[in-house]
Backbone as XML, in Angstrom:
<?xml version="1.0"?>
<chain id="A" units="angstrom">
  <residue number="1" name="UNK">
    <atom name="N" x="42.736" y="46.492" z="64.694"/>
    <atom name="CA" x="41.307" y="46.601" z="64.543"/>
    <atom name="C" x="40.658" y="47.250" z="65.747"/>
  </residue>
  <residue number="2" name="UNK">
    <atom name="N" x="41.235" y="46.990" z="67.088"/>
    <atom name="CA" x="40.189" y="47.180" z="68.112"/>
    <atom name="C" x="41.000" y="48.972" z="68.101"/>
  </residue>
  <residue number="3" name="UNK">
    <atom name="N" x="41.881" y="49.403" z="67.747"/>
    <atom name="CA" x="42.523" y="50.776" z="67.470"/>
    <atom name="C" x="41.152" y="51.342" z="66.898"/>
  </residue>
  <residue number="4" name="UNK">
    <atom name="N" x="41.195" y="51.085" z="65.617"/>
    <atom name="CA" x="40.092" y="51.791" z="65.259"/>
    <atom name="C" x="38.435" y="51.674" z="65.499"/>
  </residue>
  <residue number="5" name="UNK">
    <atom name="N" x="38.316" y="50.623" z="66.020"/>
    <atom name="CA" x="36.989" y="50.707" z="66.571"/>
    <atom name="C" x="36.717" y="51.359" z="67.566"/>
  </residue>
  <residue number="6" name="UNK">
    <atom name="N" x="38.015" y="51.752" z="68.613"/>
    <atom name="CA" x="37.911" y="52.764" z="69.704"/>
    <atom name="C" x="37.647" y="54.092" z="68.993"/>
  </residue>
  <residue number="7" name="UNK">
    <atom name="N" x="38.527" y="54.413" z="68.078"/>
    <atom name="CA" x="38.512" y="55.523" z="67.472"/>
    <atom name="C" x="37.464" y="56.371" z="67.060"/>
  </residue>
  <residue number="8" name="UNK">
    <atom name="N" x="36.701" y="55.285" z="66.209"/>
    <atom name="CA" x="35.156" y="55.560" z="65.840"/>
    <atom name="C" x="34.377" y="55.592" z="66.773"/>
  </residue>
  <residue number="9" name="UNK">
    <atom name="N" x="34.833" y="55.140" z="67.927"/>
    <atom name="CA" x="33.359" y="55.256" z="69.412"/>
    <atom name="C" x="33.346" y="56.521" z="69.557"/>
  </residue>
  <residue number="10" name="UNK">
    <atom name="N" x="35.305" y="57.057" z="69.487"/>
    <atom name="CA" x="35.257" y="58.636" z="70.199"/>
    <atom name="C" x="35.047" y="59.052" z="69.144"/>
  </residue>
  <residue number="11" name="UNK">
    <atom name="N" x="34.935" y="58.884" z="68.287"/>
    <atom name="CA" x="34.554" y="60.301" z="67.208"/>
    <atom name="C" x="33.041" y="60.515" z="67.247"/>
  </residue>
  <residue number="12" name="UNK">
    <atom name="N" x="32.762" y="59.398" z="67.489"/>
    <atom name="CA" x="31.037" y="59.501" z="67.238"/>
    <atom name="C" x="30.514" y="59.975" z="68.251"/>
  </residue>
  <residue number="13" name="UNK">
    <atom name="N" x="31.211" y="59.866" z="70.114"/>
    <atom name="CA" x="30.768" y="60.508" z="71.007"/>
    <atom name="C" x="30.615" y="61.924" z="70.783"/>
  </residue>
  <residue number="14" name="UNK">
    <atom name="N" x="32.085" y="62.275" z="70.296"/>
    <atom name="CA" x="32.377" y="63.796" z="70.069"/>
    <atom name="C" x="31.438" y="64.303" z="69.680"/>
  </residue>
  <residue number="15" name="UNK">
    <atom name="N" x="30.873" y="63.624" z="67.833"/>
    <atom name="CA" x="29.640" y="63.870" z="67.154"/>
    <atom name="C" x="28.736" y="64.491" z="67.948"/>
  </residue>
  <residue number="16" name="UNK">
    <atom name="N" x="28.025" y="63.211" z="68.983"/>
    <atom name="CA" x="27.159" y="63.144" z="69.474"/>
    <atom name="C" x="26.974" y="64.559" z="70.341"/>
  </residue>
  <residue number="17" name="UNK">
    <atom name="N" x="27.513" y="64.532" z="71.331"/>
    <atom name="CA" x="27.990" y="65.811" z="72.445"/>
    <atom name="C" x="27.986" y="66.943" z="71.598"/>
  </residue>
  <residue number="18" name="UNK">
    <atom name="N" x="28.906" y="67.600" z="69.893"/>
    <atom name="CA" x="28.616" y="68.403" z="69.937"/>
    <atom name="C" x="27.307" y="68.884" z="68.908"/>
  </residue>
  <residue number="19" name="UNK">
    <atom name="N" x="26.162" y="67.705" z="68.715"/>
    <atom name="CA" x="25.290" y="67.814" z="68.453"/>
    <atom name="C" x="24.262" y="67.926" z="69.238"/>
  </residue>
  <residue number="20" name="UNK">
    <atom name="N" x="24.619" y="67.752" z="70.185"/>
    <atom name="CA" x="23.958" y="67.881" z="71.862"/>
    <atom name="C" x="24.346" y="69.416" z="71.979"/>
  </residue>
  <residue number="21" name="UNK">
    <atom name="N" x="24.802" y="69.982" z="72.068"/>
    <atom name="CA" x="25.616" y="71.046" z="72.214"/>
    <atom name="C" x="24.856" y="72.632" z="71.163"/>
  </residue>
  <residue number="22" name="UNK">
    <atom name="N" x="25.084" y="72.372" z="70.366"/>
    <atom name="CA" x="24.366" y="72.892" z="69.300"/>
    <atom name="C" x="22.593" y="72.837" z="69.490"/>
  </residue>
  <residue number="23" name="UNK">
    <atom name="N" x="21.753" y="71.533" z="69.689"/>
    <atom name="CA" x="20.808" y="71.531" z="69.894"/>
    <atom name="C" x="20.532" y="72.307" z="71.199"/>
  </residue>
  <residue number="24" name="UNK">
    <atom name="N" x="20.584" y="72.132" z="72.078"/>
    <atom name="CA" x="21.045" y="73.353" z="73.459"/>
    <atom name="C" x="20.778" y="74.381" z="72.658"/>
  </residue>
  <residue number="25" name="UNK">
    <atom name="N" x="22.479" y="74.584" z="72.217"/>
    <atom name="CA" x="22.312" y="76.224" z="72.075"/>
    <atom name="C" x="20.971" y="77.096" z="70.972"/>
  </residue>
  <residue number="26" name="UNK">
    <atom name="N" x="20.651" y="76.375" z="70.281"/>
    <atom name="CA" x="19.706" y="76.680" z="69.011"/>
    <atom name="C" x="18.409" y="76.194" z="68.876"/>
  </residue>
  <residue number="27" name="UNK">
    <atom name="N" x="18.549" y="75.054" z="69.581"/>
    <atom name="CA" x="16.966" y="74.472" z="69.984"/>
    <atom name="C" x="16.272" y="75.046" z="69.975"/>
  </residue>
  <residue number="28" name="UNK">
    <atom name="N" x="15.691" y="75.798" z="71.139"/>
    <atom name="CA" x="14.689" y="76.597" z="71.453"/>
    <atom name="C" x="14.409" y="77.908" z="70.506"/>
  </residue>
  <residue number="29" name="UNK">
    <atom name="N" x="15.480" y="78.378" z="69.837"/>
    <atom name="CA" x="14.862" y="79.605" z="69.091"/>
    <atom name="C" x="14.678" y="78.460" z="67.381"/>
  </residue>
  <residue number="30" name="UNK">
    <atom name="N" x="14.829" y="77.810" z="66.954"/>
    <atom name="CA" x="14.579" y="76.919" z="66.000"/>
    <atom name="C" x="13.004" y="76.428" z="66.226"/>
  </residue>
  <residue number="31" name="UNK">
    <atom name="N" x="12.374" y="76.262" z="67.572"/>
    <atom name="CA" x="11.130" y="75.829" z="67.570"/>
    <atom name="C" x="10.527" y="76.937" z="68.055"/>
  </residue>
  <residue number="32" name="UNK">
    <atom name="N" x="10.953" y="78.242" z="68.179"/>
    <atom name="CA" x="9.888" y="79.453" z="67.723"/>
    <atom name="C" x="9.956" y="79.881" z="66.359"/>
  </residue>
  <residue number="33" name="UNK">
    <atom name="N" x="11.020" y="79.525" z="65.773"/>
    <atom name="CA" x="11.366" y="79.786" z="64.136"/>
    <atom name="C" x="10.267" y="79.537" z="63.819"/>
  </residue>
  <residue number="34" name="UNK">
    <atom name="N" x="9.818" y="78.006" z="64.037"/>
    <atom name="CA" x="8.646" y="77.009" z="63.353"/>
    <atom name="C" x="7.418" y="77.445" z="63.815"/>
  </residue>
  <residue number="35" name="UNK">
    <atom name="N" x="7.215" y="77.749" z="65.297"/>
    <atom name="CA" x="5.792" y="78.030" z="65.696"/>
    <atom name="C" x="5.430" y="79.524" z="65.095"/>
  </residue>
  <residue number="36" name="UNK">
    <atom name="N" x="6.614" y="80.144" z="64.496"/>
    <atom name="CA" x="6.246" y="81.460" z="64.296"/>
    <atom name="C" x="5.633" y="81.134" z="62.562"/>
  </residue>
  <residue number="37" name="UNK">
    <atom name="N" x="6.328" y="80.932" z="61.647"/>
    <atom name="CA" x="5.971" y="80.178" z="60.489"/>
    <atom name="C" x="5.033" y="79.410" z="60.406"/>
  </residue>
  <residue number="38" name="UNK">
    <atom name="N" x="4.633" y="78.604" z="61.129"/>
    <atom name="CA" x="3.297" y="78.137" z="61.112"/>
    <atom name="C" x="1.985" y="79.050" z="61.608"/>
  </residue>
  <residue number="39" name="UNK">
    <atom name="N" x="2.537" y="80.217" z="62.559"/>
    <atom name="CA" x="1.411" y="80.876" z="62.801"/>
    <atom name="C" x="1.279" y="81.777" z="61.702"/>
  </residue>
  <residue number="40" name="UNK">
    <atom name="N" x="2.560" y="82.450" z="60.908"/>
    <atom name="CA" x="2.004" y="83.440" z="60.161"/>
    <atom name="C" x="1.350" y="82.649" z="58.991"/>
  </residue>
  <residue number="41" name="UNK">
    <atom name="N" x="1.453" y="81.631" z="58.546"/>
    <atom name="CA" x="0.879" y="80.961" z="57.316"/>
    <atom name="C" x="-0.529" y="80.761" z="57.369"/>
  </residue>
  <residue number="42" name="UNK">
    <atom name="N" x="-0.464" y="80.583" z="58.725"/>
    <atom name="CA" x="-2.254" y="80.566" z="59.223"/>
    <atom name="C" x="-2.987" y="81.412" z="59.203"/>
  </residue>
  <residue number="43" name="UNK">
    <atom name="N" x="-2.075" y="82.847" z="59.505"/>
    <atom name="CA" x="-2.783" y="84.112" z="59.455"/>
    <atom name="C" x="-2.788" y="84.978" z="57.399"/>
  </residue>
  <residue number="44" name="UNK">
    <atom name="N" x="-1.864" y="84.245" z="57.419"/>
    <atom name="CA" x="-1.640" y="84.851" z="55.934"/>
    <atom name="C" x="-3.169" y="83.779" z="55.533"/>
  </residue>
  <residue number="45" name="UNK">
    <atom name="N" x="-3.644" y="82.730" z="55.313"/>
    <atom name="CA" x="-4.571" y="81.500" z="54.618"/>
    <atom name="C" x="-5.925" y="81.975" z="55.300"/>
  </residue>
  <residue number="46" name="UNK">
    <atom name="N" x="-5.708" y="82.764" z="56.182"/>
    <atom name="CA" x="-6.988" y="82.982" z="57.618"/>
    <atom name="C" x="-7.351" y="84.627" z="56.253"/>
  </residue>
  <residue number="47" name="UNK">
    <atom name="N" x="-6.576" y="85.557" z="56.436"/>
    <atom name="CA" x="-6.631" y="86.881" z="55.890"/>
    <atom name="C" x="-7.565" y="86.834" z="54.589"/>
  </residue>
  <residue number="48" name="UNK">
    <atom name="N" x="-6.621" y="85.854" z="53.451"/>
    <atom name="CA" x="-6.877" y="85.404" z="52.178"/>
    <atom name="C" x="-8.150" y="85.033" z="52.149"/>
  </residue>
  <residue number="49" name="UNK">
    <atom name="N" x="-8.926" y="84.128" z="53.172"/>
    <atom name="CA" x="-10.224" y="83.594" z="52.995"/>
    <atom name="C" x="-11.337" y="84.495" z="53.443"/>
  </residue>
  <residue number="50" name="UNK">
    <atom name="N" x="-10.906" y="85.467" z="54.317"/>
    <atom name="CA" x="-11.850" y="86.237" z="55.022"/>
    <atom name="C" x="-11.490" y="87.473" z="53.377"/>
  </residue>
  <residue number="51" name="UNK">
    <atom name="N" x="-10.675" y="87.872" z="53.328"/>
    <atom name="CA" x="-10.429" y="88.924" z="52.167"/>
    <atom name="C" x="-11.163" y="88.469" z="50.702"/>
  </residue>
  <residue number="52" name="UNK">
    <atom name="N" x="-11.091" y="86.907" z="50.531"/>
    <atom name="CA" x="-12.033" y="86.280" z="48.669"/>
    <atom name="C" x="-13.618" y="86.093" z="49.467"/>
  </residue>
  <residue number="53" name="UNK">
    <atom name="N" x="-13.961" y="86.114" z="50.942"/>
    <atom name="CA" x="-15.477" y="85.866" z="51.082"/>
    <atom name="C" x="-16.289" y="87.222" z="51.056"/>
  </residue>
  <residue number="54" name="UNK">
    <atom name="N" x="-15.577" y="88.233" z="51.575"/>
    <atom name="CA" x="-15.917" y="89.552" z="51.690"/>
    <atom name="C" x="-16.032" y="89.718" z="49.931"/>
  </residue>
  <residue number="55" name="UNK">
    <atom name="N" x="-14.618" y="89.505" z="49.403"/>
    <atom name="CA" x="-15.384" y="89.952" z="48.009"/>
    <atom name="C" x="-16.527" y="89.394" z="47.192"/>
  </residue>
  <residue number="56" name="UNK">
    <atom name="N" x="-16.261" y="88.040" z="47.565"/>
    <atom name="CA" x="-17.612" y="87.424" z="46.676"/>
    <atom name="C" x="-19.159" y="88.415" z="47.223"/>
  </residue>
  <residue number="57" name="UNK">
    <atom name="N" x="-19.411" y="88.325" z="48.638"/>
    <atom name="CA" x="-19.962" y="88.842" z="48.809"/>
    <atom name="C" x="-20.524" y="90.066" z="48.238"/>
  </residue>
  <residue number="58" name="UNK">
    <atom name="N" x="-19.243" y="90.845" z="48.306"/>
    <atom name="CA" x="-19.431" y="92.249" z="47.474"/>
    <atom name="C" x="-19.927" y="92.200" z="45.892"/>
  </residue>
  <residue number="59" name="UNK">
    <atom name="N" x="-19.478" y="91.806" z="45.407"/>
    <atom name="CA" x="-20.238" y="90.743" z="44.258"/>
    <atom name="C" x="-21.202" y="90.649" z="43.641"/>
  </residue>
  <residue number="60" name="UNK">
    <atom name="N" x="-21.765" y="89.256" z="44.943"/>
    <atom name="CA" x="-23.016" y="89.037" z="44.722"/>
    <atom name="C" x="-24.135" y="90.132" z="44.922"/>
  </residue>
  <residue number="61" name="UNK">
    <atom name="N" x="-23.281" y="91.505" z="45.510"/>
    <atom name="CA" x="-24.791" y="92.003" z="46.259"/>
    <atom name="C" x="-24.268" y="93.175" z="44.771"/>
  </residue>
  <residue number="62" name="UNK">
    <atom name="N" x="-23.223" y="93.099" z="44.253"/>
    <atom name="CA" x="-23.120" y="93.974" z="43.088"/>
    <atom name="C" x="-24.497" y="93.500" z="41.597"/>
  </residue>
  <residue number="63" name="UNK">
    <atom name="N" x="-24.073" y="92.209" z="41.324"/>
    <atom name="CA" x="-24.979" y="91.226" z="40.527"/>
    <atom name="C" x="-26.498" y="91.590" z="40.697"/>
  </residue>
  <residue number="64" name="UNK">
    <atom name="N" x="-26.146" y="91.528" z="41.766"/>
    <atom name="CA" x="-27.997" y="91.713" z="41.925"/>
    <atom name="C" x="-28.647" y="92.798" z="42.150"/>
  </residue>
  <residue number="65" name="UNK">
    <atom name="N" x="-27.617" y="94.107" z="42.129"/>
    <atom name="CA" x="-28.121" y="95.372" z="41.790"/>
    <atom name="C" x="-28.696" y="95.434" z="40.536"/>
  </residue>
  <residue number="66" name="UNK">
    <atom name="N" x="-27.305" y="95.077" z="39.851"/>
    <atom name="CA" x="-27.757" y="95.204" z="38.471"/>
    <atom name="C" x="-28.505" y="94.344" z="37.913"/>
  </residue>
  <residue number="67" name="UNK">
    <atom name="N" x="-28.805" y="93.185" z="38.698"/>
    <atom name="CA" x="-29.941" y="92.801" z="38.050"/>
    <atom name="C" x="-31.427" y="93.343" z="38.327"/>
  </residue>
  <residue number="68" name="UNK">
    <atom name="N" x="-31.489" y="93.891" z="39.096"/>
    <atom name="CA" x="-32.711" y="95.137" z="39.960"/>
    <atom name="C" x="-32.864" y="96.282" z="38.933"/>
  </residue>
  <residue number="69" name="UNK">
    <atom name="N" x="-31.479" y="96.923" z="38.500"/>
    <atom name="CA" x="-31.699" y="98.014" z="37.239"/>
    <atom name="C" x="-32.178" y="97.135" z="36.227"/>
  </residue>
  <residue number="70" name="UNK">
    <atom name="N" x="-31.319" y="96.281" z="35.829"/>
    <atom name="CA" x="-31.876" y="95.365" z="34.485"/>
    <atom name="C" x="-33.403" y="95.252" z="34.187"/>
  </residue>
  <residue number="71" name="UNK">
    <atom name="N" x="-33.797" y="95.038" z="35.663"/>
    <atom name="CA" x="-35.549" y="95.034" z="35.561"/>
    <atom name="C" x="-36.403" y="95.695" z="36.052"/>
  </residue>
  <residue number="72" name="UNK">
    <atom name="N" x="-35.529" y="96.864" z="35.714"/>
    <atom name="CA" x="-36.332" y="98.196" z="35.213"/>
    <atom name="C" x="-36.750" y="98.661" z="37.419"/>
  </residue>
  <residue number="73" name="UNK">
    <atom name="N" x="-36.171" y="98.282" z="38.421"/>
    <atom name="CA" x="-36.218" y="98.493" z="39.711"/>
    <atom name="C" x="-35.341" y="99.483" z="39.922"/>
  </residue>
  <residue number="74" name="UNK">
    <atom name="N" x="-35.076" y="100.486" z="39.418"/>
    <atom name="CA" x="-34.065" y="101.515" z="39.604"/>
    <atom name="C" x="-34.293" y="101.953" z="40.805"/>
  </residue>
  <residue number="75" name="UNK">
    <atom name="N" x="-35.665" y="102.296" z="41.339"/>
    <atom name="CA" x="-34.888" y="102.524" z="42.936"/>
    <atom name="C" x="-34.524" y="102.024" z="44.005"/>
  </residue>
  <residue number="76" name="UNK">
    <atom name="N" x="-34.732" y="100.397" z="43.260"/>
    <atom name="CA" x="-33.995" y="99.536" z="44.478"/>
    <atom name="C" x="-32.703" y="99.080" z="44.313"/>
  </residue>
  <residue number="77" name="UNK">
    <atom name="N" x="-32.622" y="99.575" z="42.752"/>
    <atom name="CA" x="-31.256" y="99.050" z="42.520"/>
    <atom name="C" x="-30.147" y="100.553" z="43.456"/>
  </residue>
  <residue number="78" name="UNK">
    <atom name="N" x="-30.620" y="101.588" z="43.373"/>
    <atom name="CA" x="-29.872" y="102.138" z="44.162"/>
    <atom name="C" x="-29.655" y="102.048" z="45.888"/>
  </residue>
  <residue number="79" name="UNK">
    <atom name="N" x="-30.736" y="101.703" z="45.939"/>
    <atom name="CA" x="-30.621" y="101.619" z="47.267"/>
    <atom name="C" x="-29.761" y="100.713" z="47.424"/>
  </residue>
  <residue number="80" name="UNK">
    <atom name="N" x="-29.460" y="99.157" z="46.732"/>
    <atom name="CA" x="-28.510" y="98.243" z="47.037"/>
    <atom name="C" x="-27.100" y="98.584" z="46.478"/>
  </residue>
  <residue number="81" name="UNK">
    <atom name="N" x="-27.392" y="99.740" z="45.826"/>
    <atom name="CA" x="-25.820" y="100.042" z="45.562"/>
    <atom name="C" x="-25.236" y="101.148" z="46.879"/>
  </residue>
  <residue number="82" name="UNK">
    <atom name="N" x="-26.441" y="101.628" z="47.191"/>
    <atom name="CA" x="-25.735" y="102.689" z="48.333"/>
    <atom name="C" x="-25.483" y="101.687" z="49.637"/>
  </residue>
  <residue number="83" name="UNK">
    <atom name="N" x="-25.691" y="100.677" z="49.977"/>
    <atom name="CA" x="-25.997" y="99.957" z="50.687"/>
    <atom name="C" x="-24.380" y="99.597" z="50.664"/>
  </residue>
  <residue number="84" name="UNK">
    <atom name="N" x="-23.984" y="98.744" z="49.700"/>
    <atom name="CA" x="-22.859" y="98.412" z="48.583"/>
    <atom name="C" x="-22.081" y="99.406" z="49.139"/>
  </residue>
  <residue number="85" name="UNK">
    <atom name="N" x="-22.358" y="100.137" z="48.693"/>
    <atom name="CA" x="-20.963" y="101.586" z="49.156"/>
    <atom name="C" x="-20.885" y="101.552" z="50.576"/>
  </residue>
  <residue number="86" name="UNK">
    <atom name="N" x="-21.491" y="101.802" z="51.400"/>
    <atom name="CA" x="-21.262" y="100.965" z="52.924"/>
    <atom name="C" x="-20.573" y="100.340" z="53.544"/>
  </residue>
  <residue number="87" name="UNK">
    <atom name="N" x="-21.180" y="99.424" z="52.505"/>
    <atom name="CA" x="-19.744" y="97.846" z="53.408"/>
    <atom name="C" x="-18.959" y="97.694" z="52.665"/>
  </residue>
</chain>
């Protein structure tokens, strides 16, 4: 019994050490892996929100051209469309 309970100490040291070993060697580029992945997800969610507010925007200022022609404001409706073409 005490055979194999030695046995299992050293195997598990071994474990241990060459999981020690490995973490060393890979560690550090494993936690830029992550900081890099978390930054681009931020920039990809950052892009996406600035890219759907700009359009709503564009949009709304479309809507309300045409609601300017609709009521019979044709030359303000152009002006907010040239405006529109702008930005």
């Amino acid at each position: 019994m005490s055979d194999d309970s030695f046995i299992r100490e050293v195997n598990d040291e071994i474990r241990r050490e060459q999981a020690q070993k490995l973490w060393d060697r890979f560690g550090p580029a494993l936690i830029v892996v992550a900081i890099l992945v978390v930054l681009g997800t931020a920039a990809f969610v950052g892009y996406r929100y600035w890219d759907e507010t700009r359009a709503n925007r564009s949009g709304d200022a479309f809507s309300q051209a045409l609601k300017l022609a609709n009521d019979g404001k044709n030359d303000e409706a152009l002006t907010a469309l040239d405006q529109l073409e702008k930005d």
